[in-house]
C-alpha positions in Angstrom: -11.2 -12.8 -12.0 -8.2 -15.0 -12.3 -4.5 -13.9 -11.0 -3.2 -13.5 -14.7 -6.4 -10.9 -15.8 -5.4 -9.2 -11.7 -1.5 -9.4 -13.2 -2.3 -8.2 -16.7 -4.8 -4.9 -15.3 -1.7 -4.2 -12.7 0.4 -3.9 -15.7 -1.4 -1.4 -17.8 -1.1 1.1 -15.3 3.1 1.8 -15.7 2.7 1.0 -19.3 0.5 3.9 -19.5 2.3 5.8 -17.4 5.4 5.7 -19.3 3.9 8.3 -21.6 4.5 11.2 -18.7 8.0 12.5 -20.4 6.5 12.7 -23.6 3.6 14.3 -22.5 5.1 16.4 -19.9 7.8 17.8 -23.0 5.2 17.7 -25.8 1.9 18.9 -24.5 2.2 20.5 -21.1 3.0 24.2 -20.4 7.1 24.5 -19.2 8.0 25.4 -15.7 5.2 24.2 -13.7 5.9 20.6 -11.5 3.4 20.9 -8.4 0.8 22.9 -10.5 1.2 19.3 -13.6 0.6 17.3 -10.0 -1.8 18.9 -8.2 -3.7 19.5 -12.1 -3.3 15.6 -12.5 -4.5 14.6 -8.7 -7.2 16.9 -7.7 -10.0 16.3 -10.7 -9.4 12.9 -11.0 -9.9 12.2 -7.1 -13.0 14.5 -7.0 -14.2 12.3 -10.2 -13.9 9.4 -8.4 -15.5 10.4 -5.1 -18.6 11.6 -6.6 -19.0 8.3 -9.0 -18.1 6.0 -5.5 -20.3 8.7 -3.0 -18.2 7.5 -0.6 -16.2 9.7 2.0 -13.4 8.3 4.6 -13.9 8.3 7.8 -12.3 10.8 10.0 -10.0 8.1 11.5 -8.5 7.3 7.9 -7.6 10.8 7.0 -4.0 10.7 9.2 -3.6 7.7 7.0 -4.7 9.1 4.0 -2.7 12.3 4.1 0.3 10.1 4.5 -0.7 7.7 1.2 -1.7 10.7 -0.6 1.9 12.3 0.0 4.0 9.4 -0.9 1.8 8.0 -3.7 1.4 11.7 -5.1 1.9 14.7 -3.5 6.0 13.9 -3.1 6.1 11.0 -5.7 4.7 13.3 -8.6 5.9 16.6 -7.5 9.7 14.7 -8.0 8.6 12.9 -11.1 7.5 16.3 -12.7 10.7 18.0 -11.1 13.1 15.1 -13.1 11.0 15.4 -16.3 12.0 19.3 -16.8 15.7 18.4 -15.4 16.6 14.8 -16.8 16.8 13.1 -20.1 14.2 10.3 -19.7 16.7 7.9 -20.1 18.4 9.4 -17.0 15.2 9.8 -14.5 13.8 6.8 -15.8 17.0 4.1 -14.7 17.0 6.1 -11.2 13.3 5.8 -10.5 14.2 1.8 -11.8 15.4 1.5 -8.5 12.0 1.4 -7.1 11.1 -2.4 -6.9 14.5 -2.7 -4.8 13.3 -0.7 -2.4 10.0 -2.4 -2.5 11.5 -5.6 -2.0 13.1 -4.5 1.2 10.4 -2.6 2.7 7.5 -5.0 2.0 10.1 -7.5 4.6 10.7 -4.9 6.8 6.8 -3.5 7.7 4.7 -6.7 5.6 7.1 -9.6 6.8 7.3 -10.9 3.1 10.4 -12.9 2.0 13.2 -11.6 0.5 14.1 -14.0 -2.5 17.4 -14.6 -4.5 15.0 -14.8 -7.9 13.2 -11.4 -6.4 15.8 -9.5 -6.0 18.2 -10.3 -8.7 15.5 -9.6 -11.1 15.0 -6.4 -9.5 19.0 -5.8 -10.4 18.7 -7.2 -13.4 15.8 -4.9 -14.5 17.5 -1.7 -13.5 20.2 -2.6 -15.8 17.9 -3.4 -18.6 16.5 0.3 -18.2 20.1 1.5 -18.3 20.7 -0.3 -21.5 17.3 0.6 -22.9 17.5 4.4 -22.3 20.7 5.9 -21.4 22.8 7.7 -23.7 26.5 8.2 -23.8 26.2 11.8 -23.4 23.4 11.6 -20.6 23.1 15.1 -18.7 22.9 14.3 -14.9 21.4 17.3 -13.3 22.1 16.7 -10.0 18.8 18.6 -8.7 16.7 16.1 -11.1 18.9 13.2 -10.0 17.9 14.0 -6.2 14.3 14.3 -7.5 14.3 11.0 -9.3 15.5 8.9 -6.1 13.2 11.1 -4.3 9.9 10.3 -5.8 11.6 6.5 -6.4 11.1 6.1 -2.6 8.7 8.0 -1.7 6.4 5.6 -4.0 8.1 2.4 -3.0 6.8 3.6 0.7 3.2 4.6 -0.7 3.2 0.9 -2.4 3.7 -1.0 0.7 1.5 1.1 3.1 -1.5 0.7 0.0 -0.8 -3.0 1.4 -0.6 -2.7 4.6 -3.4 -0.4 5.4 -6.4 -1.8 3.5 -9.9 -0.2 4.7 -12.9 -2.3 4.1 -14.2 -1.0 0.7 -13.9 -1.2 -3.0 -10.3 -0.7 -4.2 -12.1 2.5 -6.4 -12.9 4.5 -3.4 -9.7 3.3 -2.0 -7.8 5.2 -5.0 -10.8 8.0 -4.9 -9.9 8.5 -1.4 -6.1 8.8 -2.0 -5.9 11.0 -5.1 -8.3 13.3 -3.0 -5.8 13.4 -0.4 -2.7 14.2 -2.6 -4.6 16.7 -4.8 -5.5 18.7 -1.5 -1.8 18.2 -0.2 -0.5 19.4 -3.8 -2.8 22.4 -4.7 -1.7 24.8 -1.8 1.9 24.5 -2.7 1.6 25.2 -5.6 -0.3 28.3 -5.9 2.1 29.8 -2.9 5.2 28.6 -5.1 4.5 28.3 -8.6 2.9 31.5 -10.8 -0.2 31.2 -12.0 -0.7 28.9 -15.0 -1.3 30.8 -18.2 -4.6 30.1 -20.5 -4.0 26.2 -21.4 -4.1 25.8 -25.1 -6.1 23.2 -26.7 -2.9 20.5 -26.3 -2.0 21.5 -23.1 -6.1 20.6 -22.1 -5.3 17.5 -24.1 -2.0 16.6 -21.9 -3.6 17.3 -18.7 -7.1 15.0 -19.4 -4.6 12.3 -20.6 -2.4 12.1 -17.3 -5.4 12.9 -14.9 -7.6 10.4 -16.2 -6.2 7.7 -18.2 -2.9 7.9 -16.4 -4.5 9.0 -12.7 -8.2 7.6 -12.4 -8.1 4.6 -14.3 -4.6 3.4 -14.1 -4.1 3.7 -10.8 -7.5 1.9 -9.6 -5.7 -0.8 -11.6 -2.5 -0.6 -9.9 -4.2 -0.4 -6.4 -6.8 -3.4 -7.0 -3.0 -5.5 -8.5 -1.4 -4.1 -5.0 -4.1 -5.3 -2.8 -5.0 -9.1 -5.1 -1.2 -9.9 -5.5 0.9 -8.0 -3.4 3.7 -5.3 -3.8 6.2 -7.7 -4.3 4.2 -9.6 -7.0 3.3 -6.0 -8.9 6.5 -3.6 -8.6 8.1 -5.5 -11.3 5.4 -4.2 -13.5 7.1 -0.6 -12.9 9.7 -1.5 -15.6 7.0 -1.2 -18.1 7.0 2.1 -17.8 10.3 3.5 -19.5 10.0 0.3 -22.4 6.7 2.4 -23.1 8.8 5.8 -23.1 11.5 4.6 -25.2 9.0 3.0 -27.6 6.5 6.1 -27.8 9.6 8.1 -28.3 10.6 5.7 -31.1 6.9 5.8 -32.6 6.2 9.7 -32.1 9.6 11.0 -32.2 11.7 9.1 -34.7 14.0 8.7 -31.7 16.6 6.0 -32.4 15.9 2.0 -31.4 19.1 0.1 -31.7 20.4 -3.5 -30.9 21.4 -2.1 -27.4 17.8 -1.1 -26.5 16.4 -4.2 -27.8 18.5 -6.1 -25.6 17.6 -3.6 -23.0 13.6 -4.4 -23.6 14.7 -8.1 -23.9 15.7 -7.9 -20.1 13.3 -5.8 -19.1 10.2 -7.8 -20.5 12.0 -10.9 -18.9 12.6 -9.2 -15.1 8.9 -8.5 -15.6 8.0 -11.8 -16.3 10.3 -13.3 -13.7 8.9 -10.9 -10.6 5.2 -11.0 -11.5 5.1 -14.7 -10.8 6.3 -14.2 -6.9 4.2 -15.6 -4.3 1.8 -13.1 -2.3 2.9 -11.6 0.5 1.3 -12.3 4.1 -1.4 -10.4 5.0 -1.3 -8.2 8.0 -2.7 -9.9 11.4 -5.3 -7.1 11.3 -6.8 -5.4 8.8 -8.4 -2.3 9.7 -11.9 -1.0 9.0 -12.7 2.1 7.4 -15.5 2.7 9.8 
């Protein structure tokens, strides 16, 4: 499979996950962050492992438990904490910050290069978001703020440790395996914290099936195969995609407004995109462990 088919795959999976605001708002029940997660995780990790019948090994699962907190336990607990308290607009330029942060840590723990192009298209992408999806009157909750940066890094550091720590098997039981993990971080915290989830109606079934297996299984096996074939430095650029598709479901569902200014804003964005997804791969760790 050539690199553009890898880069195009990688894509799909922030595209698609730029519809968690509107489905969070429109479909899910109110009031209920780690039970959305932990709803979103858990089946679609159990799915997985029993189509890969594959379990990790007993030396993995320190790693995994670490993968599965950043990549989901923390990363979607915050995102579900910002999309109760924050506009989209708001949550979605402070989670832009992500492939900054990316950038940084895949030099600090993967040795890659840190590149004039690389990083002022990161810039340059967070201020396309701003002008694709902030408002003048944006509310800035400063609880949802702190959760936005919050699950901003804490998925920056899941992205790089994907890379780093590769086990020997198919990149499907490598997201089976992590889902698991976060699902079974997720589910005790929130049945001590949150109370219990009231009968789901037939469009709050609807919501969670969309964000645990369109936006969990699937997508991420996409963005975790584009992590390990191009890098994190290469795919975090992709992450822009996913408030263009927010601001353009919002336009298509909602009759939200879509003005010169967030044109220009998708004009940048679609270019930083572009302009990161053709950096070089990183270097490969000197050893790549084994997941036996």
């Amino acid at each position: 499979m050539t690199r553009r088919t890898d880069a195009i795959l990688a894509a799909s999976a922030p595209a698609v996950w730029g519809s968690t605001y509107i489905v969070t708002s429109e479909l899910l029940p109110p009031g209920y962050p780690l039970t959305d997660a932990a709803l979103r995780a858990l089946p679609a990790g159990l799915l997985l492992m029993a189509v890969t019948r594959s379990l990790p090994p007993l030396a993995w699962l320190g790693r995994l438990a670490i993968l599965g907190a950043l990549n989901f336990a923390i990363f979607w607990a915050a995102l579900f904490v910002a999309a109760y308290r924050l506009p989209g607009g708001v949550a979605a330029t402070m989670g832009a910050v992500q492939p900054l942060i990316v950038l940084g840590l895949s030099h600090l723990v993967l040795g890659s290069p840190l590149t004039l192009r690389g990083i002022g298209a990161a810039l340059a992408g967070i201020g396309g978001v701003a002008l694709l999806v902030l408002g003048p009157r944006a509310d800035l909750d400063p609880l949802g703020m702190m959760a936005a940066l919050v699950g901003a890094v804490s998925m920056a550091g899941g992205v790089v440790l994907t890379r780093k720590w590769r086990p020997e098997v198919p990149a499907l039981t490598f997201t089976a395996w992590q889902l698991t993990a976060g699902g079974v971080l997720l589910t005790p915290l929130a049945l001590a914290l949150e109370p219990a989830l009231p009968l789901p109606s037939l469009a709050n079934l609807a919501g969670f099936l969309w964000l645990g297996f369109v936006g969990a299984a699937l997508s991420y096996f996409f963005w975790f195969r584009g992590i390990e074939r191009l890098g994190p430095s290469a795919v975090t650029g992709f992450g822009f995609l996913s408030p263009l598709t927010a601001v353009l479901l919002g336009w298509a569902l909602l009759g939200e407004r879509l003005g010169p200014v967030q044109m220009l804003g998708a004009a940048v964005v679609l270019s930083c995109v572009w302009i990161g997804s053709r950096g070089g791969r990183v270097r490969a760790p000197a050893a790549r462990p084994t997941a036996g």
